[in-house]
BALOBA-1460 file (C-alpha; in Angstrom, 3 decimals):
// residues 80
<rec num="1" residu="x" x="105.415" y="95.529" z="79.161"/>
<rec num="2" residu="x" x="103.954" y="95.038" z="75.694"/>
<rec num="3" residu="x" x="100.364" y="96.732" z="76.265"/>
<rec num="4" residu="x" x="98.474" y="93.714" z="77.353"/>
<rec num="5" residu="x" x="98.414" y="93.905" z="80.987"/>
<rec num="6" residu="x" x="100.368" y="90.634" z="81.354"/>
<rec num="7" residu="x" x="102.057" y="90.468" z="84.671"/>
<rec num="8" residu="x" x="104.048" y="86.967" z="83.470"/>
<rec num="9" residu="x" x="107.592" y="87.190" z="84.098"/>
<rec num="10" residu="x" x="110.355" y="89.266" z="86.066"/>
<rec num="11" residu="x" x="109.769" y="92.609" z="87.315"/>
<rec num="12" residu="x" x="111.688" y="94.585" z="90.224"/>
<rec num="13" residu="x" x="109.436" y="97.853" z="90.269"/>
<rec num="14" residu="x" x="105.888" y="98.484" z="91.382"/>
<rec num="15" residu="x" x="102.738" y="98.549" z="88.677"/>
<rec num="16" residu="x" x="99.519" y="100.126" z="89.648"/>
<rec num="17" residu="x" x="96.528" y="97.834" z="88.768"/>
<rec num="18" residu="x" x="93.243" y="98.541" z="87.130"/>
<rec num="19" residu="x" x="89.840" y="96.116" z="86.272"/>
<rec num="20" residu="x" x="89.271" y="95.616" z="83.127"/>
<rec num="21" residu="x" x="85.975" y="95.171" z="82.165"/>
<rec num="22" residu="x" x="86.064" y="94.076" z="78.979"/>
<rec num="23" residu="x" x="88.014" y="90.928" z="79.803"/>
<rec num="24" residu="x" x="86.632" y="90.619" z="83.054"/>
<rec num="25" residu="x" x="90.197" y="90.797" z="84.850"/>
<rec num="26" residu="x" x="92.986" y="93.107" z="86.352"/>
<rec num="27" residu="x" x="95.798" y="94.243" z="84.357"/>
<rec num="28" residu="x" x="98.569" y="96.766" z="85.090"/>
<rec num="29" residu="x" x="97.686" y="100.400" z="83.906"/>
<rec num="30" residu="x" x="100.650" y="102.071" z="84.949"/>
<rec num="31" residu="x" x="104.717" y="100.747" z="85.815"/>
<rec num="32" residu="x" x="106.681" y="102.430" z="87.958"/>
<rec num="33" residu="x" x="110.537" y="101.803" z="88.421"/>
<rec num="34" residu="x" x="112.313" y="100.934" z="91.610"/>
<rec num="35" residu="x" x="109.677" y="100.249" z="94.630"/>
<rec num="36" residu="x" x="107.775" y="102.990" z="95.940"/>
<rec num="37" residu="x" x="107.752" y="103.530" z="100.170"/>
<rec num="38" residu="x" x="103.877" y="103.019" z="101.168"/>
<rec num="39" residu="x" x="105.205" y="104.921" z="104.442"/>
<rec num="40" residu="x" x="105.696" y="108.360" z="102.716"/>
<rec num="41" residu="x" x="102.378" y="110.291" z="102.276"/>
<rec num="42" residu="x" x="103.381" y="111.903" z="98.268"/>
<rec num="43" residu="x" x="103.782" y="108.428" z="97.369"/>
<rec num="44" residu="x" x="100.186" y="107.451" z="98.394"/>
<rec num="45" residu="x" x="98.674" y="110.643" z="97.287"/>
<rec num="46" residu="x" x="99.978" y="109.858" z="94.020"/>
<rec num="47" residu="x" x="98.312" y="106.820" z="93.961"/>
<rec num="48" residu="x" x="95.589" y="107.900" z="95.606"/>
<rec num="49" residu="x" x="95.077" y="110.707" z="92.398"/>
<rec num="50" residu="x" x="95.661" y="108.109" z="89.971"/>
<rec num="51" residu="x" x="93.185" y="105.383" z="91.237"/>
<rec num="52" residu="x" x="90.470" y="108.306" z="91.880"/>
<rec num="53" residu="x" x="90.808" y="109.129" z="88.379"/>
<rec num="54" residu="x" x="90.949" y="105.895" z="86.744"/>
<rec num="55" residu="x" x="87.770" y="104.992" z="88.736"/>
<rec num="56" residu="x" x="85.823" y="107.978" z="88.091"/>
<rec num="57" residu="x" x="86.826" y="107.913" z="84.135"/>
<rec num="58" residu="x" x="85.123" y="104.457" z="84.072"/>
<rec num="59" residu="x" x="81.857" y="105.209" z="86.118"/>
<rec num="60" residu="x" x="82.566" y="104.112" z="89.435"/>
<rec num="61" residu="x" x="81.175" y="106.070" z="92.831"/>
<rec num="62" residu="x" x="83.481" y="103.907" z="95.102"/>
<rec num="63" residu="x" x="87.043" y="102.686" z="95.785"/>
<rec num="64" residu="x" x="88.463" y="100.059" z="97.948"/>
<rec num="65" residu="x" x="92.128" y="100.474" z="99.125"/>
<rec num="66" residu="x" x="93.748" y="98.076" z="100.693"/>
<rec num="67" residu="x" x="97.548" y="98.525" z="102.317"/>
<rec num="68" residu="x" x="99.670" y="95.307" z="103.151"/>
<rec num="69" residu="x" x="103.707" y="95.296" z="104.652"/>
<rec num="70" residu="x" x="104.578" y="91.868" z="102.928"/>
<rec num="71" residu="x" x="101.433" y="89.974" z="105.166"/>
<rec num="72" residu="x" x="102.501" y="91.495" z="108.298"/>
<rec num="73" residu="x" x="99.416" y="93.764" z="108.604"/>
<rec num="74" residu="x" x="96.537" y="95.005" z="106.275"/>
<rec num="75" residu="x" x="94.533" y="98.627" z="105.989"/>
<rec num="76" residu="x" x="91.211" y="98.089" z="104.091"/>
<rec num="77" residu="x" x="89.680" y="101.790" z="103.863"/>
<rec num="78" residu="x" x="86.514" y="101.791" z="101.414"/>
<rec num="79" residu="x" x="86.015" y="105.815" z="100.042"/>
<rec num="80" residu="x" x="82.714" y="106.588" z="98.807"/>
């Protein structure tokens, strides 16, 4: 990835995504290699850490997660 936040083109890992404000659209923040099992509990608190601190660094008081198996099922849990 070159910096931008452009999600164009082939990628086989997993990329955390963040809002950017000043161009009023998500970007990736962070790539990871390989995906990462949603089913094993360090894997989501290490998300978990990283999305609390991206969202308190830039001012916000709340954070929607959402979990999805490939459109089988979806977990929204909004943490205030």
């Amino acid at each position: 990835m070159d910096g931008s936040g452009d999600v164009s083109g082939t990628f086989t890992g997993s990329r955390y995504m963040t809002y950017d404000a000043s161009q009023q659209k998500m970007r990736v923040d962070v790539e990871l290699q390989g995906e990462q099992n949603s089913d094993e509990p360090e894997i989501i608190q290490a998300y978990l850490e990283h999305a609390m601190t991206d969202c308190v660094s830039n001012g916000f008081t709340s954070l929607m997660v959402v979990f999805s198996s490939h459109g089988v099922s979806t977990n929204i849990y909004n943490i205030q």
